[in-house]
C-alpha positions in Angstrom: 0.2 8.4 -20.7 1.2 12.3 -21.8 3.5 12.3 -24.8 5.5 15.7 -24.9 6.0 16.9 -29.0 8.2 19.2 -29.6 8.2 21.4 -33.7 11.7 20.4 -33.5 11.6 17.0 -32.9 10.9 14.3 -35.6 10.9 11.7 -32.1 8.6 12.3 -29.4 9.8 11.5 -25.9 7.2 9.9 -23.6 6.7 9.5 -19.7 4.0 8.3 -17.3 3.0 10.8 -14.7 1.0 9.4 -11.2 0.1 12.5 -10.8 -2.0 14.9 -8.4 0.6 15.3 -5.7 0.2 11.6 -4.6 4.3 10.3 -5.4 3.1 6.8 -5.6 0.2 8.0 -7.7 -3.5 7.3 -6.9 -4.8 8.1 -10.8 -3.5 7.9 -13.9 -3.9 11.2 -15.8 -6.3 11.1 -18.6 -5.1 9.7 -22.1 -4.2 11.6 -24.9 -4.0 14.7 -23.2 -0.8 16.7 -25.4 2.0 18.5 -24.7 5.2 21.1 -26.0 8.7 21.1 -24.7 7.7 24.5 -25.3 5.6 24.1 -21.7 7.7 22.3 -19.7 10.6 24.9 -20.9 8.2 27.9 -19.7 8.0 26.2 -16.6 11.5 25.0 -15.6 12.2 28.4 -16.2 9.9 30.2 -14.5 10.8 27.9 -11.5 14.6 28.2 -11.8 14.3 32.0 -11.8 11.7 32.7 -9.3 9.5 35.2 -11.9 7.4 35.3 -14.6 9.4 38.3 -15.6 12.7 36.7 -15.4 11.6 34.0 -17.0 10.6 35.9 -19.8 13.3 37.5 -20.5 15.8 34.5 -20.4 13.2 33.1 -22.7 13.0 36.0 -25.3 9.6 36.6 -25.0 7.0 38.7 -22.9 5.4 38.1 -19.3 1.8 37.7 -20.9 2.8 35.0 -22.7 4.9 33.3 -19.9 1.8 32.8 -18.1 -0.6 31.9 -21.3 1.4 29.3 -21.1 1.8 28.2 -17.8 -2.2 28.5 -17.3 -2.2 26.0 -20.3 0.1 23.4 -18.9 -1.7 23.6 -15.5 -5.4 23.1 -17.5 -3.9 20.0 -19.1 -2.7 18.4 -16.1 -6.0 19.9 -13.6 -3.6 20.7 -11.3 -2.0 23.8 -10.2 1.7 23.9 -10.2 3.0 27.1 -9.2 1.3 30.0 -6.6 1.8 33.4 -7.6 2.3 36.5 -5.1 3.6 39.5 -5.1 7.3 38.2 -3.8 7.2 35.8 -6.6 6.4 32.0 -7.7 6.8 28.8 -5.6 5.8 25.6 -6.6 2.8 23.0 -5.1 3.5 19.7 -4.0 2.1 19.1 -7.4 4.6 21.5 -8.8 7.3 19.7 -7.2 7.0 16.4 -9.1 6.5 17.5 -12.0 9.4 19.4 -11.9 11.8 16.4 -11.5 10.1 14.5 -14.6 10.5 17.8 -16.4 14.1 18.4 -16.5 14.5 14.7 -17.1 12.2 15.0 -20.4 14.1 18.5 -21.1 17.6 16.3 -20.8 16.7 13.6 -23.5 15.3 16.5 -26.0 18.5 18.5 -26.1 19.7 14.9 -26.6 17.8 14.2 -29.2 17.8 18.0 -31.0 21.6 17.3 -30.6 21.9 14.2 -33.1 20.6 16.9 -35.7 24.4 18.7 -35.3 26.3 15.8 -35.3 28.3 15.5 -38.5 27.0 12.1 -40.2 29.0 8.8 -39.6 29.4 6.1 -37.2 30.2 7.3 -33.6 31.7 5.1 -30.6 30.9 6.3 -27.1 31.9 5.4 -23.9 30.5 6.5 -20.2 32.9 6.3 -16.7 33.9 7.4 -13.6 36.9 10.0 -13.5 39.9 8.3 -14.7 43.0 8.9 -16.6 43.7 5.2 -17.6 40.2 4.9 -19.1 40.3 8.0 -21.0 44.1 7.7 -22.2 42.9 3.9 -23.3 40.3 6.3 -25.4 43.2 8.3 -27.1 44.9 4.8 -28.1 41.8 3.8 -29.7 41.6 7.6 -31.5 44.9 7.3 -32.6 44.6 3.9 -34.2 41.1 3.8 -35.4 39.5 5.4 -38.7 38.6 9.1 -38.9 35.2 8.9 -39.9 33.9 7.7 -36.6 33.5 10.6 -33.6 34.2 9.3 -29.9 33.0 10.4 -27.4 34.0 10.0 -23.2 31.2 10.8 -20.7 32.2 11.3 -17.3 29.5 10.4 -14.6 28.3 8.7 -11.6 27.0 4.8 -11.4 23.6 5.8 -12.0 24.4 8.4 -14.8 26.6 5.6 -16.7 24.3 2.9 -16.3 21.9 5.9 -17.5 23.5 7.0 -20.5 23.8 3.2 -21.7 20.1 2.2 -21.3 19.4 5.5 -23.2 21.3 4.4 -25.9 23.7 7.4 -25.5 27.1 5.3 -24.6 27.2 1.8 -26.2 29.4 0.6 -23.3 29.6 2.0 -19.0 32.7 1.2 -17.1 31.5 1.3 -13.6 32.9 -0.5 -10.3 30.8 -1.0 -6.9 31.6 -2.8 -3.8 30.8 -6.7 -4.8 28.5 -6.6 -1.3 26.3 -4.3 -3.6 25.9 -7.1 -6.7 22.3 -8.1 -5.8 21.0 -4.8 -5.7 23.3 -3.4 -8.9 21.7 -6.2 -10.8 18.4 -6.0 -9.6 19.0 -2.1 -11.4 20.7 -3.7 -14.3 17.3 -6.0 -14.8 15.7 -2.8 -14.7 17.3 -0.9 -16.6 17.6 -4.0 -19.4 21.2 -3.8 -19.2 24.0 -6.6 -18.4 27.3 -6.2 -16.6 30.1 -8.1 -17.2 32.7 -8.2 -14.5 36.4 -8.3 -15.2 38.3 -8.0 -12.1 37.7 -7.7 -7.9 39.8 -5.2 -6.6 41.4 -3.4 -3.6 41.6 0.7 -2.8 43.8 3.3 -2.9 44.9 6.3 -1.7 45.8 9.5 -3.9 47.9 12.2 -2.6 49.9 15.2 -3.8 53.5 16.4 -3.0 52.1 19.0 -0.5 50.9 15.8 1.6 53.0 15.0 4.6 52.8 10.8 3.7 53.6 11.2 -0.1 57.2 9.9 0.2 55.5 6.5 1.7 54.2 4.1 -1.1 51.6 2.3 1.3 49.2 3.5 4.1 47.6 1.4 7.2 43.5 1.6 7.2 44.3 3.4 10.7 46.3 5.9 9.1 43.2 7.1 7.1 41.5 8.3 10.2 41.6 12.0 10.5 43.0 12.2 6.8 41.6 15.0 4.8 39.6 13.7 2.2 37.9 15.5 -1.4 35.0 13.2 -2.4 32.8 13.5 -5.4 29.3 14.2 -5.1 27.2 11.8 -3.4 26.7 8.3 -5.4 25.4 5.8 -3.1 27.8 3.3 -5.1 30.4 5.1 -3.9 32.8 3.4 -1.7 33.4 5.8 0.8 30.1 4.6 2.3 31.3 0.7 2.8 34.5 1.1 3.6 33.7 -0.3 7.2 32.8 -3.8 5.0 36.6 -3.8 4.8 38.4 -2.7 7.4 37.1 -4.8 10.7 39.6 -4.0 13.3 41.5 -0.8 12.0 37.8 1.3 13.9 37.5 3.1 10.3 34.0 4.0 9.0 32.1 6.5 6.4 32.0 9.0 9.9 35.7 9.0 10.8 36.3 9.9 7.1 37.0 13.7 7.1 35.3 15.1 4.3 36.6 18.4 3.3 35.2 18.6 0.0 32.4 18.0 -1.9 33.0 18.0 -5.8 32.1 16.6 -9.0 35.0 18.5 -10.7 38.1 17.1 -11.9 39.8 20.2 -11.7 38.8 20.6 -8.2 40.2 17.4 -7.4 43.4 17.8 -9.3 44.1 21.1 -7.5 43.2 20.2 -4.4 45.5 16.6 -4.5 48.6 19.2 -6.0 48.3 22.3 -4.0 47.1 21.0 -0.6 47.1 17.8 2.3 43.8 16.9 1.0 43.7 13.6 -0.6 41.2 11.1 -2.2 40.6 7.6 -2.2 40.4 5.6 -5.7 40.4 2.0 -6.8 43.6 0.1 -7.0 44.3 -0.5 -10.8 47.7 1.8 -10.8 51.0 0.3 -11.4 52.7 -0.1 -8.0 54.9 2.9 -7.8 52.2 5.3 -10.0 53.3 9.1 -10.5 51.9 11.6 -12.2 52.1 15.4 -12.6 52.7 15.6 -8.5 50.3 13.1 -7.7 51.0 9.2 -6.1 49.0 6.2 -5.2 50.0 4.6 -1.9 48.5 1.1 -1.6 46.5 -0.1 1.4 48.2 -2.7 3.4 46.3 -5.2 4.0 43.0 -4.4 1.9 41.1 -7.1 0.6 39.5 -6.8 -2.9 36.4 -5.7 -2.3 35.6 -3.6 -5.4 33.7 -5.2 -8.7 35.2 -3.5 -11.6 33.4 -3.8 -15.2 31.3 -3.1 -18.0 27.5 -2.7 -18.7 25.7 -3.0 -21.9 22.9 -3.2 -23.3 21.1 -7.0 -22.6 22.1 -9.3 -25.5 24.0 -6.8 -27.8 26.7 -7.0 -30.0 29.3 -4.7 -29.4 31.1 -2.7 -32.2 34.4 -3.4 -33.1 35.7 -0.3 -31.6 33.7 -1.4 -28.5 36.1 -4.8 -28.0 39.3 -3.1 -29.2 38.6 -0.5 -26.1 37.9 -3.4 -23.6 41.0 -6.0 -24.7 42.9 -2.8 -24.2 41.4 -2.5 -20.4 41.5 -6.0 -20.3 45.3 -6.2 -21.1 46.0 -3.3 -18.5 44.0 -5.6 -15.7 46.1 -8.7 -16.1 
């Protein structure tokens, strides 16, 4: 086990490396053996700008030392992580998977150095997909809670809000899945020592803008949606773009005769892509029948069966705050 200290850090984080190059690991690395953030800063930058040089200078400091360091790290491990030339640095196989557990430790320290800027107080936070109704429920809580506690709203994938509650960073994840995927979600939820609490099964929808030639209809046929331009977020395998099929036996609709025009994880993209074009974009069906806003419309699908599992994680046998159950009767309220 390495455990990675940082001058700045009263908590260390840990990790278990199988290292060598071997991904399912062959050896455990030697015990005991130490290490900086400071390193595994060197060398995410050093990879992420392709130089020693450049690496130094985002860094503030000079070449000589980029590599004292870097030669250090590699002695550590006994591996060598990065091969030098004249057109640059690319990294080993070993390189490689380090790299991923090293901007994953580098994630949870600027976490952790973050708590230190945080004014002091109790703090509610809540991680979810992109949605207005879950953030506006956030600004109803705001406007009638008490001032000394900060909220916070994380937007994110399933994995990154199931993440940011096992790592304590959200006390509560509002997530939804196709129920076809429960086994597996749970087996992660096992994993992750998390439960999920499901509050309601639910159909999809369609989003579109004014600039869409169906926005005047307020319901679309699953046949309809072939050949639709589509902007989906960045790939999630909970997403439900990839089991839609599950659903619509007959109407000759899958994942491949969706026609993906964009690939984003930005709201704004989305938003400007829904109000100044024919692109559109599928959600879940929790909008009022009729839903308008700023341009944009939810036509219902005719004849879609709930298919979607729409809840809460947290953390196995907690006990949520009070700000934690005002939020949820608030969703819960909306769902009924």
């Amino acid at each position: 086990m390495l455990t990675y200290h940082t001058d700045n850090c009263a908590a260390a984080c840990t990790c278990e490396w199988k290292g060598k190059g071997n991904r399912e690991g062959t050896e455990w690395l030697q015990e005991n053996n130490k290490m900086e953030i400071k390193q595994l800063e060197y060398f995410a930058a050093a990879v992420e700008y392709g130089s020693l040089n450049r690496a130094a200078e985002k860094l503030y400091t000079t070449q000589p030392n980029v590599s004292r360091v870097l030669n250090s790290l590699e002695k550590e491990l006994h591996v060598t992580l990065l091969e030098r030339s004249n057109k640059g640095i690319k990294m080993t196989p070993q390189g490689e998977e380090l790299y991923g557990h090293a901007m994953s430790i580098l994630k949870h320290s600027n976490v952790i150095r973050s708590m230190s800027e945080r004014p002091n107080g109790r703090r509610f936070s809540v991680s979810g997909y992109r949605s207005g109704l879950l953030t506006k429920l956030m600004v109803q809580l705001y406007q009638g809670g008490r001032e000394q506690i900060k909220y916070e709203y994380r937007e994110g994938t399933v994995e990154e809000i199931t993440d940011n509650v096992a790592a304590r960073i959200s006390e509560i994840g509002i997530v939804y899945f196709a129920e076809a995927q429960m086994p597996c979600f749970q087996h992660i939820m096992w994993h992750k020592k998390l439960e999920f609490y499901k509050l309601a099964l639910r159909g999809i929808c369609v989003y579109v803008g004014e600039n869409h030639p169906l926005y005047e209809r307020e319901s679309i046929r699953f046949p309809e949606l072939k050949g639709m331009k589509f902007v989906t977020e960045t790939e999630d395998f909970f997403a439900m773009e990839h089991h839609i099929e599950r659903i619509s036996v007959g109407a000759f609709i899958s994942e491949q005769h969706m026609n993906d025009r964009f690939y984003t994880n930005s709201d704004y993209m989305i938003n400007n892509l829904l109000l100044h074009s024919d692109v559109c974009c599928l959600g879940i069906d929790i909008v009022p029948a009729g839903y308008r806003k700023y341009g944009i419309k939810a036509l219902k699908i005719e004849d879609c069966e709930p298919f979607l599992a729409f809840g809460f994680v947290a953390a196995e046998n907690a006990s949520l705050s009070a700000e934690a159950e005002q939020y949820l009767g608030k969703l819960k309220t909306y769902l009924q």
